[in-house]
C-alpha positions in Angstrom: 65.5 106.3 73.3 63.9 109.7 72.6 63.2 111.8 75.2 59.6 114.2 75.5 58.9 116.2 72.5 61.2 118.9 72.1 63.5 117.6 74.1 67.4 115.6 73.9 67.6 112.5 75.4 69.4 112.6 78.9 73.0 111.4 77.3 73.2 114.1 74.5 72.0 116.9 76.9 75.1 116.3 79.0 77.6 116.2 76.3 76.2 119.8 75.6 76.0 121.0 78.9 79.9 120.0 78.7 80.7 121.6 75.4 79.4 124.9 76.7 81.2 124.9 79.7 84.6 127.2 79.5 87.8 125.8 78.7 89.6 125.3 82.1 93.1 123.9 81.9 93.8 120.5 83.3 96.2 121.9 86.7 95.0 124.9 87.8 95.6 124.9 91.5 96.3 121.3 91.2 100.4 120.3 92.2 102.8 119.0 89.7 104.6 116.5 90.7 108.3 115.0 89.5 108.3 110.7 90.0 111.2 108.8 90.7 112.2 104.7 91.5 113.8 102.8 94.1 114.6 99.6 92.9 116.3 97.3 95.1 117.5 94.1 93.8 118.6 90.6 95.2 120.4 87.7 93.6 121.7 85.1 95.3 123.5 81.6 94.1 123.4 79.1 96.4 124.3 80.5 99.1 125.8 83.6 98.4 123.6 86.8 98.0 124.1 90.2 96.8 121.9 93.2 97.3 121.6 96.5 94.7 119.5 99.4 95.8 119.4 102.0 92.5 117.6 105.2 92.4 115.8 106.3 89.2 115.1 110.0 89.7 112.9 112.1 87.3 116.3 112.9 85.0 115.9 109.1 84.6 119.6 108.7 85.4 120.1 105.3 87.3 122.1 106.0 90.5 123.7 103.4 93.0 122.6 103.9 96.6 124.6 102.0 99.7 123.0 100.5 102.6 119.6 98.5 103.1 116.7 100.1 101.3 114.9 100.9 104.1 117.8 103.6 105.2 117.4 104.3 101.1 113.8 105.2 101.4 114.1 107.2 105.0 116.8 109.1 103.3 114.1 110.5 100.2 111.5 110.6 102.7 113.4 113.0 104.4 114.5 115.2 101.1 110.1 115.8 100.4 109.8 112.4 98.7 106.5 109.8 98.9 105.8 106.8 98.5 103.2 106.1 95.7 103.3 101.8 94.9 105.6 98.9 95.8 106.1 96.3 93.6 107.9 92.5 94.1 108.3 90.2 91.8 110.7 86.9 92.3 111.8 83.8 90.7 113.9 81.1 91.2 115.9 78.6 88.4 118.3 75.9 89.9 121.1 77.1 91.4 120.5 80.8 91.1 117.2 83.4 92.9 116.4 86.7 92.6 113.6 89.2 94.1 113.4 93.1 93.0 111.1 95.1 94.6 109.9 98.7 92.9 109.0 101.6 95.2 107.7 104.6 93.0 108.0 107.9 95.0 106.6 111.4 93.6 107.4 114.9 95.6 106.2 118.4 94.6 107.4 119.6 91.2 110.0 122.6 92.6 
């Protein structure tokens, strides 16, 4: 819909006002941050279970952790890690569940 005489309607006067603004880039005096995941993983047959806890840092290199993953997560808490999501998913055929839960972590960019 037009606008007055003379003038833009309201959605092409805003793209302009944004092309004339200066070109800013995207993370000035915003952090960087490095991601990593903690994936802990439980199978179990019958009843037998067994537990993985891997770490995916930001080289992307899968790494074995020991323990529960709650003494996993204390631990890169403790080195400048966060926590950003958790994730479970789980599912069961006869004879044989599992259940993995993804926790991705982010620290500052070094």
């Amino acid at each position: 819909m037009p606008g007055p005489a003379g003038c833009a309607p309201v959605r092409n006067r805003r793209r302009a006002r944004r092309a004339a603004r200066p070109f800013r880039p995207q993370n000035q005096g915003m952090t960087a941050w490095e991601y990593g995941e903690l994936i802990d993983t439980l199978q179990g047959e019958d009843d037998r279970y067994s537990r993985t806890v891997t770490w995916i840092g930001p080289d992307g290199q899968p790494a074995e952790m020991t323990g529960h993953p709650v003494k996993a997560l204390s631990f890169l808490g403790g080195n400048g890690w966060e926590l950003v999501s958790a994730r479970s998913r789980e599912g069961t055929v006869p004879g044989h569940s599992w259940s993995t839960s993804t926790y991705t972590m982010k620290r500052p960019l070094a």
